[in-house]
C-alpha positions in Angstrom: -41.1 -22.7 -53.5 -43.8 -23.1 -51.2 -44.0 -19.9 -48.6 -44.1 -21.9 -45.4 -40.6 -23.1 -46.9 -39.3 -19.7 -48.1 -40.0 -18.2 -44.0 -38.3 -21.5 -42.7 -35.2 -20.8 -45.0 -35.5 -16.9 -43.9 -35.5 -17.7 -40.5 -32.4 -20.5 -40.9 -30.6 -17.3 -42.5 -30.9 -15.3 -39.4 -30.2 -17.5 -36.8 -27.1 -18.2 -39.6 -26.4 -14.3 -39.0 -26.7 -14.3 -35.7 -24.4 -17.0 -34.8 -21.9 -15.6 -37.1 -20.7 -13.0 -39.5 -21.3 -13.8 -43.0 -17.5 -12.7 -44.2 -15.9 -15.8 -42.3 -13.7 -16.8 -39.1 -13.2 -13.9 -36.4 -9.7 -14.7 -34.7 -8.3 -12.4 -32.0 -4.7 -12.7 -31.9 -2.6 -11.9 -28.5 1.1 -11.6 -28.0 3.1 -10.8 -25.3 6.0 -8.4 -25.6 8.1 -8.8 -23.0 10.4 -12.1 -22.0 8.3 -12.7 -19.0 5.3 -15.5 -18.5 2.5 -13.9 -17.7 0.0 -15.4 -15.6 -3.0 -15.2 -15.6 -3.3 -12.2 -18.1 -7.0 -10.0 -18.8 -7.4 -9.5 -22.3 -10.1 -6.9 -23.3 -11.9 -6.3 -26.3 -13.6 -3.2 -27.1 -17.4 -3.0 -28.2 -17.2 -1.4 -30.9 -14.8 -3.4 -32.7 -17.0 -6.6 -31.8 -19.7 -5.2 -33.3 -17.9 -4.4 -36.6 -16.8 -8.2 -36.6 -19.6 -9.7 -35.1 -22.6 -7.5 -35.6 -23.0 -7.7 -32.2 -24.4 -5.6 -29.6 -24.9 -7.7 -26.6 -21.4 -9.2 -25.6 -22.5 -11.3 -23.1 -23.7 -13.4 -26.2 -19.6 -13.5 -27.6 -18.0 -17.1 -27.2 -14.6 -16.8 -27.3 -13.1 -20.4 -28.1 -9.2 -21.6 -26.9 -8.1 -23.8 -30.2 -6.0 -25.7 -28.0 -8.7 -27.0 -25.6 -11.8 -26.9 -27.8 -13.3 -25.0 -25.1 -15.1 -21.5 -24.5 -13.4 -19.3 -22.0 -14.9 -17.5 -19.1 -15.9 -14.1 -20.4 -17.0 -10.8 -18.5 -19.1 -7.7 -20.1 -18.4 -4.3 -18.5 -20.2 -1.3 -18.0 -17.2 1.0 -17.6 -19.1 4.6 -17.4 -22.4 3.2 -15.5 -24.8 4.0 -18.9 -26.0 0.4 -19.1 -24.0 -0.5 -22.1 -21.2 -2.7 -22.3 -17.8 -1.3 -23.5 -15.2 -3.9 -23.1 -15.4 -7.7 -23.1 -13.1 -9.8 -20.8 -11.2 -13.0 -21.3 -8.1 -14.3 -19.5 -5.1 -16.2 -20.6 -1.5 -17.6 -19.6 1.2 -16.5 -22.4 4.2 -17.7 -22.2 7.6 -14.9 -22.7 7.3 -13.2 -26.4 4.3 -16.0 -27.6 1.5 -15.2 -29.6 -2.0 -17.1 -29.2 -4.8 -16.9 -31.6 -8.5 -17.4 -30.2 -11.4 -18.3 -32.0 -15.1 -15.4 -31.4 -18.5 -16.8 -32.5 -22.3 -15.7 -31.3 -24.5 -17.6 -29.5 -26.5 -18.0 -26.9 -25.3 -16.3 -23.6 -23.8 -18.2 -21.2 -24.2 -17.5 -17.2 -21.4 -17.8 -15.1 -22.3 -20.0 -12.1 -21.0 -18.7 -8.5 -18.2 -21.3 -8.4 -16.7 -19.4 -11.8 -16.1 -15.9 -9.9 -12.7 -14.7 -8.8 -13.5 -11.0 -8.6 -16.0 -9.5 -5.9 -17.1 -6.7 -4.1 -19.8 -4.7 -2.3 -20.9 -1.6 0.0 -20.9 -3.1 4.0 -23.6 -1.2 5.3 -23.9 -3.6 8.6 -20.0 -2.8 9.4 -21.0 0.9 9.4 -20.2 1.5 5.7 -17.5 -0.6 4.5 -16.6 -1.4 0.9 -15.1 -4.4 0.6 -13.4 -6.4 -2.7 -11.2 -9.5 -3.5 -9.9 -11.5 -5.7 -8.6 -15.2 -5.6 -5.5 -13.9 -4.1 -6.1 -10.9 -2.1 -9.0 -8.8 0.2 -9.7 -5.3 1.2 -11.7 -2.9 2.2 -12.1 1.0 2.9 -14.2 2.9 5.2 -17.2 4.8 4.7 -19.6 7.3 6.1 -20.9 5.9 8.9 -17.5 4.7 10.5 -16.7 8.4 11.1 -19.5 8.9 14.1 -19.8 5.2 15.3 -20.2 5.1 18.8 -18.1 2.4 19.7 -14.5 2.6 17.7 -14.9 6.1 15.0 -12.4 6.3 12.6 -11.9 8.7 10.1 -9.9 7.5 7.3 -9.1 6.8 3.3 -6.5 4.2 4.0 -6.6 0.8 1.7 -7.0 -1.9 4.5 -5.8 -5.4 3.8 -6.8 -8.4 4.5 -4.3 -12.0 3.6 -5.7 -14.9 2.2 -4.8 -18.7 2.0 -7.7 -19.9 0.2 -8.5 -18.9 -3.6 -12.1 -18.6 -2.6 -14.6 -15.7 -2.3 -14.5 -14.9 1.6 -15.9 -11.4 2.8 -19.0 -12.6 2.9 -18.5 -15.1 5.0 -16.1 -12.9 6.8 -18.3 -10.8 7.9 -21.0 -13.1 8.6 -19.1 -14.6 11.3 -17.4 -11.9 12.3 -14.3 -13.1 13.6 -12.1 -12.3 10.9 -9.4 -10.8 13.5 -8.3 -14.3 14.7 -7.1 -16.9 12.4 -9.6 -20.0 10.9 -7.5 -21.6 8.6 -8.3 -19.0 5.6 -6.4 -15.9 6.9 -7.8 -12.8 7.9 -7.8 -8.9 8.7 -4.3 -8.7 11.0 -3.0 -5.4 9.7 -4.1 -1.9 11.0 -4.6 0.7 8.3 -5.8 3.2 10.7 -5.7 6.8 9.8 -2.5 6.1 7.8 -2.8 5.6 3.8 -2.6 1.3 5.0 -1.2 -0.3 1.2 -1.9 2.0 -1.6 -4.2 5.1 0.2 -3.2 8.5 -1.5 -3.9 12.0 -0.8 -3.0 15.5 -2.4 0.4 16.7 -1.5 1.3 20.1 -0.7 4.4 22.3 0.8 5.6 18.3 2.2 2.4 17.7 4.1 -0.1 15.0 3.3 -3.9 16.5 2.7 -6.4 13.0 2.2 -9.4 13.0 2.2 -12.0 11.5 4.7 -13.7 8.7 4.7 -15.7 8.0 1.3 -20.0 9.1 1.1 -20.7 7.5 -2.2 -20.1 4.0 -4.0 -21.1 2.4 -7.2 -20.0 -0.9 -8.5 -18.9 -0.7 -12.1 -17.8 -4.4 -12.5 -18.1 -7.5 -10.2 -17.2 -10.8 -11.9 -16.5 -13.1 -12.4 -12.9 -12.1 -13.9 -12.8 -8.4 -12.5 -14.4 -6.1 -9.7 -14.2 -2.5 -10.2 -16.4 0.4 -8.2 -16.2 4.1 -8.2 -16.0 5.9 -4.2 -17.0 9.1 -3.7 -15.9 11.8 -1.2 -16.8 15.0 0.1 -14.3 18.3 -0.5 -12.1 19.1 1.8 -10.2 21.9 1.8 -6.1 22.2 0.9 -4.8 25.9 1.1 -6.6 28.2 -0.3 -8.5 25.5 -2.7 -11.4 23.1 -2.5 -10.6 19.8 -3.5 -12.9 17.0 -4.4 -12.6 13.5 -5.6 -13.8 10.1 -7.2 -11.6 7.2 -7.1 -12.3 4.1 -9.6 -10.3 0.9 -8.1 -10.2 -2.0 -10.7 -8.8 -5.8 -9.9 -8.8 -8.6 -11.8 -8.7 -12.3 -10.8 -5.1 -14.0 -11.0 -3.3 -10.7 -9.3 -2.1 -9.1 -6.3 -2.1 -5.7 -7.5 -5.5 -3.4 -8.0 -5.4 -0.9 -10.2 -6.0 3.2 -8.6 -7.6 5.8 -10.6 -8.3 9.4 -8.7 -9.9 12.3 -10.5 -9.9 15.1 -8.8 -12.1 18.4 -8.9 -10.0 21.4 -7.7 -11.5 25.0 -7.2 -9.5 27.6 -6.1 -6.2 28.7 -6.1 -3.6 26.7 -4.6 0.0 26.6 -5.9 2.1 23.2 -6.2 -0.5 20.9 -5.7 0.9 16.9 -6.1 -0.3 13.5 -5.3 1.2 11.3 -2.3 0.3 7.8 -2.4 1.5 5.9 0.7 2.6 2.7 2.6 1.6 2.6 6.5 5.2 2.0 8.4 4.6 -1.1 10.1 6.7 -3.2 12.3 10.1 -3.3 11.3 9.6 -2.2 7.9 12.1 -2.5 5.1 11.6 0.2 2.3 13.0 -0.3 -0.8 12.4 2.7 -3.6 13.6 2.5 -7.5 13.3 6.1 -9.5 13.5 4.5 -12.3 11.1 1.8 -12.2 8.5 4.1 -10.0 8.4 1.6 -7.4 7.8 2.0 -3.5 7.9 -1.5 -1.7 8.0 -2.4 2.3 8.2 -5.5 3.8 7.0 -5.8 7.5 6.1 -7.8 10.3 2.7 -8.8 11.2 2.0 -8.6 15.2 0.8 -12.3 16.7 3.1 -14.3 14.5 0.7 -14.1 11.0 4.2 -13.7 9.1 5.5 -11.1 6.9 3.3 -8.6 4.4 4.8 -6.9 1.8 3.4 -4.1 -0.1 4.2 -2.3 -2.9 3.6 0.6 -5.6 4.0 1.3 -8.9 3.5 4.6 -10.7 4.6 5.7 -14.2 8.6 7.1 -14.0 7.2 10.2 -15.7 4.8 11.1 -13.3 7.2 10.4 -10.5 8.6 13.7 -8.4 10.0 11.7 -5.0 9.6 10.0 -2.2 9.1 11.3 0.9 7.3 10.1 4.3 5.5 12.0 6.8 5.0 10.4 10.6 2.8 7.3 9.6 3.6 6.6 5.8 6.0 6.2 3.6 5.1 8.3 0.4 5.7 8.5 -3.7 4.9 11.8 -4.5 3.5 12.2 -8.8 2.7 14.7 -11.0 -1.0 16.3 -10.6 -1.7 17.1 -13.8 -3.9 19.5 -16.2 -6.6 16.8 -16.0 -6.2 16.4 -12.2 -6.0 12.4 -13.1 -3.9 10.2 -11.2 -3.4 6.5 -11.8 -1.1 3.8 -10.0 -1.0 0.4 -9.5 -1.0 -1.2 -5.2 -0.9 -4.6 -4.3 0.5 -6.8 -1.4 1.6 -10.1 -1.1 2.1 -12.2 2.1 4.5 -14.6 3.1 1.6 -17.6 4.1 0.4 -17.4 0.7 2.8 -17.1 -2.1 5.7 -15.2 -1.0 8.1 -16.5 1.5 10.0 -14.2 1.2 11.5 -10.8 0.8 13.3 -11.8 -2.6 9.9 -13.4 -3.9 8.2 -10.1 -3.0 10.7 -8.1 -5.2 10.7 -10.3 -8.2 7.0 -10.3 -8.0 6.5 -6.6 -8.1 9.3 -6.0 -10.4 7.7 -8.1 -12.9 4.3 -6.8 -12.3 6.0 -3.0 -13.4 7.7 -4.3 -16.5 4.3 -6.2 -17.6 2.3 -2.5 -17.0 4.5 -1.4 -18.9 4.2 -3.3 -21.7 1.2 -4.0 -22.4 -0.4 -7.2 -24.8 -0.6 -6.3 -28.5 -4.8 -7.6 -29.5 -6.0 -8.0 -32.4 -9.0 -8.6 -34.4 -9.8 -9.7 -38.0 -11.7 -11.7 -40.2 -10.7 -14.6 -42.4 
């Protein structure tokens, strides 16, 4: 054989390689557990099985095909520890109660998401004296940061989870802020619930002797994830002091698109000696709040009035019955107190649903976040293999 034809057929064999792996079809197969729809779901597939499949290690070059459609899906590649590797690649899904879907993985060339494809966003404020802010298609926050503490004209020191409701599915903070004029209503929604100094929808704070110990406002932030299925970001804060320890803290919030709960993950540092430390994680009482508490689902939910006639926000969490000691309240929240335990880890899930965008009512609040805890509680069974 000629050599210029023995380096083309090399080179054919590579890209053949690269495309695919040698031993056949990869299929990931997903099945939902419960009796319940779920909708959207987040499917996640871990690097290093990828790579075993696929021989890949750049997953942003993984198509993941729907056999039903034809079609790639939208795909995300996370960073989950900051080291500039990817560790987990993201795909969502609807699955229908106890169904079982099969989707098809191949190599290729990567594909960029354009700006119309992302559902999940956020990013440090620094012109509204430190903010962090983050949405989805559903839902909006943001928390407060350094500067807000000594600004001259309205300081606030606080940890709470603000909220702000949305009718549009579209990315808005940026805007937002932009114009800012996100107190009055344009047709889109906007920021008409005061957090304050109290925990707002989802703040926590260590627990001790039945008083509430948070921290300030957060001094650090790195963004982990943003888009276009999930944002996720570490914040940082300084110790503070809780009896006779020193207590410090990072806090990793995830959400995906499709949701209206994020997902809360505190680690805490704690030097010192301080006995019966816990966790409180909180709900702001607002106007004519109704509180409804379940032991044994580990949910805390409120529904309350908005002022100015923006309707009814509910807001709920949902932590792990095991780690659950009580509820409680102090002055300006209602409280689930959890477990601290030997690795100072606490995780939870806090989300909020309002009554101009998806939840008339009460009722439709309940259902919602009664679903969401039997869903985290079962989680989707993935698979991967080659055929």
């Amino acid at each position: 054989m000629p050599r210029f034809w023995v380096l083309f057929s090399t080179v054919l064999l590579f890209l053949a390689i690269g495309y695919a792996p040698l031993s056949g079809q990869v299929t990931v197969t997903v099945h939902n557990p419960v009796t319940l729809a779920r909708k959207p779901e987040t499917i996640s597939l871990k690097a290093a099985e990828l790579k075993t499949s696929l021989g890949v290690d750049d997953l942003r070059r993984v198509h993941i095909r729907d056999p039903r459609t034809g079609k790639d899906l939208l795909t995300q590649a996370v960073d989950d520890d900051g080291d500039g590797k990817s560790d987990e690649l993201l795909f969502q899904t609807d699955l229908a109660p106890d169904e079982t879907r099969k989707f098809l993985l191949n190599v290729g060339e990567r594909i960029v998401p354009s700006s119309r494809d992302f559902k999940a966003y956020g990013r440090f404020v620094r012109e509204r004296e430190d903010d962090f802010a983050w949405e989805n298609d559903r839902i909006a926050h943001r928390t407060y940061g350094e500067a807000l503490e000594t600004w001259p004209q309205e300081p606030l020191t606080s940890s709470a989870i603000d909220v702000w409701v949305k009718r549009v599915p579209n990315l808005v903070i940026n805007n937002w802020y932009m114009v800012d004029d996100y107190h009055r209503e344009h047709g889109e929604g906007g920021d008409f619930y005061s957090a304050g100094d109290s925990r707002g929808c989802g703040g926590n704070g260590i627990w001790m002797n039945g008083k509430l110990y948070p921290s300030a406002n957060f001094h650090g932030s790195r963004v982990l994830a943003n888009g276009p299925i999930r944002v996720s970001f570490e914040l940082t804060y300084v110790p503070w002091v809780v009896g006779g320890a020193r207590v410090s803290e990072v806090k990793r919030i995830t959400l995906d698109a499709g949701r209206n709960f994020d997902h809360f993950e505190s680690r805490y540092t704690i030097n010192g000696t301080a006995a019966d430390l816990e966790d409180a994680i909180g709900i702001r009482k607002g106007i004519d709040a109704q509180i409804s508490k379940s032991t044994q689902a580990g949910i805390l939910r409120s529904w309350e009035t908005l002022p100015d006639h923006h309707g009814k926000l509910g807001c709920a969490i949902i932590v792990a019955p095991a780690t659950l000691v009580d509820f409680s309240e102090d002055s300006k929240n209602s409280l689930v107190i959890v477990k601290l335990g030997t690795d100072k880890v606490v995780s939870y899930d806090a989300g909020f649903g309002w009554s101009e965008s998806g939840f008339p009512g009460e009722a439709d609040w309940d259902r919602y976040a009664a679903d969401y805890q039997k869903r985290v509680a079962a989680p989707l069974e993935v698979t991967i293999s080659t055929h």
